[in-house]
C-alpha positions in Angstrom: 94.2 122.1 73.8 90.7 122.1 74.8 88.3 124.9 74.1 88.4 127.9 76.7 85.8 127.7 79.2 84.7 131.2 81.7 82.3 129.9 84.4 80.6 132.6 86.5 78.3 131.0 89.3 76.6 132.9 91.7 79.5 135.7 91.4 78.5 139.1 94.1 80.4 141.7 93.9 80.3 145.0 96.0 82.3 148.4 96.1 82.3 151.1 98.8 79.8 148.4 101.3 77.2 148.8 98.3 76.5 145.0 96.3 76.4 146.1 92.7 76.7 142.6 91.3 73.6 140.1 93.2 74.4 136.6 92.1 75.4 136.1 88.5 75.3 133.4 86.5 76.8 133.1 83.1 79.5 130.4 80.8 81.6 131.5 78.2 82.9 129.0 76.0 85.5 129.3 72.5 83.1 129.8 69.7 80.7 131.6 71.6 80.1 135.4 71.6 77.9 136.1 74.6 76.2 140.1 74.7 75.7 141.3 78.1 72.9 143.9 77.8 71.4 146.5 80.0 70.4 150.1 81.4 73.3 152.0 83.3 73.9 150.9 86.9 73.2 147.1 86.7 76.5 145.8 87.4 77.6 145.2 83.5 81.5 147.0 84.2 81.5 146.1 87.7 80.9 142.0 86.8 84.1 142.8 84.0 86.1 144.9 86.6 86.3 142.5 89.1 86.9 139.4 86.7 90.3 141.2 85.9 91.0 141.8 89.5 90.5 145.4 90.3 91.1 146.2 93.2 88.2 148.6 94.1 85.5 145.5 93.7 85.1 143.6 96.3 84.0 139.8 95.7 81.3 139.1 98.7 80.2 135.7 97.2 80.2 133.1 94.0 82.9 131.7 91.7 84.4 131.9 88.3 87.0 129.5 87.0 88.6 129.9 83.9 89.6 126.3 82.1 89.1 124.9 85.7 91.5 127.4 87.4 90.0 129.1 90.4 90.2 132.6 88.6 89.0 134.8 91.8 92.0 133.5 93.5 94.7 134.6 90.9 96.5 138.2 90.8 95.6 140.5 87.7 99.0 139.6 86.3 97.9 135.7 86.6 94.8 136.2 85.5 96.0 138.1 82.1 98.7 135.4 81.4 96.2 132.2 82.1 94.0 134.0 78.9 91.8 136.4 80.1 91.8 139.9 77.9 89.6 142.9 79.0 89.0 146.0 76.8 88.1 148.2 79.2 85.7 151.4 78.3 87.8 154.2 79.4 91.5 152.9 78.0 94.4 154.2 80.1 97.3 156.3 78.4 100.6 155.3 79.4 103.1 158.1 78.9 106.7 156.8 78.0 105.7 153.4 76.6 105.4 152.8 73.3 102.9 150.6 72.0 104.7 148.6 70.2 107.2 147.6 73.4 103.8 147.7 75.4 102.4 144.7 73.3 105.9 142.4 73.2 106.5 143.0 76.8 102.5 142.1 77.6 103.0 138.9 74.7 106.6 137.8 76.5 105.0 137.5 80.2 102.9 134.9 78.5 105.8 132.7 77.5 108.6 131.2 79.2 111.6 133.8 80.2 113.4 131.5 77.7 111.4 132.1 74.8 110.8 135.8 74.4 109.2 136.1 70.9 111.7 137.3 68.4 111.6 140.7 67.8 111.5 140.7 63.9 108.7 138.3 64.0 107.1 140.3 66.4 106.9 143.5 64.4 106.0 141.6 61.2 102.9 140.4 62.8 102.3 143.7 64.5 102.6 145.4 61.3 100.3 143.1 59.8 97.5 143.2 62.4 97.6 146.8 62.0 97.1 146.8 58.4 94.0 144.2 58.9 92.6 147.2 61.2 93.1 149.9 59.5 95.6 151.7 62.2 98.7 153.7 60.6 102.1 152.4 61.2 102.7 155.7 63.4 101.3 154.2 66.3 103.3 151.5 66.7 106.0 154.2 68.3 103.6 156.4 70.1 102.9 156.0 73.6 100.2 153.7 74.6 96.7 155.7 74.1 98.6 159.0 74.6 96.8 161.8 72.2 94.4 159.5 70.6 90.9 159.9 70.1 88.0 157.8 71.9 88.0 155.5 68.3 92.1 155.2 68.2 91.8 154.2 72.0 89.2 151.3 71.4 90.9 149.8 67.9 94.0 149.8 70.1 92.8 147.9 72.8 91.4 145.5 69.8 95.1 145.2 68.9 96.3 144.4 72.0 93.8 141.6 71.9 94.1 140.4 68.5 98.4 140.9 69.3 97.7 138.9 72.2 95.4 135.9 71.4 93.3 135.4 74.8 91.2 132.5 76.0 88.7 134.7 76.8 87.6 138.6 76.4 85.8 140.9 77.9 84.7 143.8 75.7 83.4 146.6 77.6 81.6 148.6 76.0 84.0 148.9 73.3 81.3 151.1 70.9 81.3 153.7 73.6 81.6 156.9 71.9 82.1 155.2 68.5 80.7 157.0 64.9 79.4 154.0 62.7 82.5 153.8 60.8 85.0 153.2 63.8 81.9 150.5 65.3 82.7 148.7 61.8 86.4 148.8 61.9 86.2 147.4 65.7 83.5 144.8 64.8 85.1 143.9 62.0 88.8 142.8 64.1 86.7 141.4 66.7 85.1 139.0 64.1 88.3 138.2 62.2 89.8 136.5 65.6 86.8 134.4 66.2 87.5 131.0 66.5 86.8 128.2 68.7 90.4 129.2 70.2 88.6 132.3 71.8 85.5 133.2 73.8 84.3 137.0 74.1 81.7 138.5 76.5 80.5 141.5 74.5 79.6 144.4 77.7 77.2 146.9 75.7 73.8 149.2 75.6 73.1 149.0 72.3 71.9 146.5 69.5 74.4 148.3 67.3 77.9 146.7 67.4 76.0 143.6 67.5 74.8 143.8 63.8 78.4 143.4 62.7 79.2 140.7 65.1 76.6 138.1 65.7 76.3 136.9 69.1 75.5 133.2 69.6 73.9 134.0 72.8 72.5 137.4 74.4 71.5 138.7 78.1 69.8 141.0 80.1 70.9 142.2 82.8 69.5 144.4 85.6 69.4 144.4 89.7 72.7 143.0 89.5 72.1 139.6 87.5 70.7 138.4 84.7 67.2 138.6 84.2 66.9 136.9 80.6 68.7 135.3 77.9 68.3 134.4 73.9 69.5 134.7 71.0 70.0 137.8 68.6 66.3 138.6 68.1 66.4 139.4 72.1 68.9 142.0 71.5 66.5 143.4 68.2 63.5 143.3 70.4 65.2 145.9 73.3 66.1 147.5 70.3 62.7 148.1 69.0 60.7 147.9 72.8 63.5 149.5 75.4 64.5 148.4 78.9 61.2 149.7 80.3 59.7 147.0 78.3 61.2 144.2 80.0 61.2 145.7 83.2 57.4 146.2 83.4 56.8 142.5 81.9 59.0 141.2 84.6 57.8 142.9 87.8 60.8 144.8 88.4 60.4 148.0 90.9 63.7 149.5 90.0 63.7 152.0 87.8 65.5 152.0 84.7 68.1 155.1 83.9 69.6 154.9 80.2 72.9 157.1 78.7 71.5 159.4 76.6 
């Protein structure tokens, strides 16, 4: 199978008759790890929102395709089963499901009715996954993000991905909220799935996460688009310089506003 390819051209995308998102640009490719940077209110969740499908973004203009399929046209459902994963930033509890029946139902809709993955099989490799990240046995039987803390939540939804081997995937934020000990246990089952098999779009504010997994390409964005792209050093230099930085060099009037 060939590599998995995400192409975002000229994607807009508005919410409440406001255009958050102005006419992105951006490819993701297996092997690649791309960092999407930038201050709060550029459009970073709303471009991974309405990849998934949410229904509260509105797309007003542009495309994205994943491995040639017309992406924007799919339901989330179709979306999640052609290989896109997102790890959202505030992870949903869902009372009454246990994780572990969460994951193999998620894992069966990607196969045919006729080939449900066996369950002993399943909860070997479930059981192993967890081990590789750290997450106690326990949770396999609790309900999906019900009582856990912000870290729980986010290596969760890293099991769900590594559990569910996407195409593609969207990381939002995932270091939101994180102590430097959970931000090494997430980066660390992140970068054990990398592979030219898998793509990921790293959503983030901070250089941080991305010192234990190394981007192959990084970007700005603000205004709704991005504004520049490099490699790692760009995300060292925001690091050192700010947002302000950049804005000022480039002749941008908006002002910036950064999570404290």
């Amino acid at each position: 199978m060939a590599r998995p390819e995400l192409i975002i051209e000229g994607l807009r995308v508005g919410i409440e008759g406001r255009e958050i998102v102005k006419g992105l640009d951006l490819t993701v490719r297996g092997g690649e790890v791309h960092a999407v940077m930038g201050p709060n209110g550029t459009g970073k969740s709303t471009m991974a929102s309405a990849l998934m499908g949410h229904p509260s973004y509105e797309v007003l203009g542009g495309k994205a395709t994943l491995d040639g399929q017309d992406l924007l046209a799919m339901s989330v459902d179709e979306r999640a089963r052609a290989g896109l994963f997102l790890a959202m930033q505030y992870p949903a509890e869902i009372s009454g499901v246990s994780n572990a029946n969460f994951m193999r139902t998620a894992l069966n809709a990607r196969r045919a009715e006729s080939d449900p993955v066996p369950v002993m099989q399943f909860h070997r490799e479930l059981k192993a996954k967890m081990e590789s990240l750290q997450i106690d046995q326990s949770f396999a039987e609790r309900y999906v993000n019900e009582g856990f803390s912000g870290g729980e939540k986010k290596r969760n939804e890293i099991l769900q991905m590594a559990v569910l081997r996407p195409r593609i995937a969207v990381l939002d934020e995932i270091d939101s909220g994180l102590d430097i000990d959970a931000v090494k246990l997430v980066a660390g089952g992140v970068s054990q799935m990398l592979s030219e098999d898998l793509g990921v779009l790293i959503i983030t504010h901070y250089q941080r996460i991305l010192n234990y997994i190394n981007p192959t390409n990084v970007h700005v964005m603000m205004q709704g688009r991005i504004v520049r792209s490099g490699g790692p050093e760009l995300a060292m230099e925001l690091e050192a310089r700010g947002y302000e930085w950049l804005r000022q060099e480039l002749g941008i009037d908006e002002p910036i506003t950064e999570e404290a």
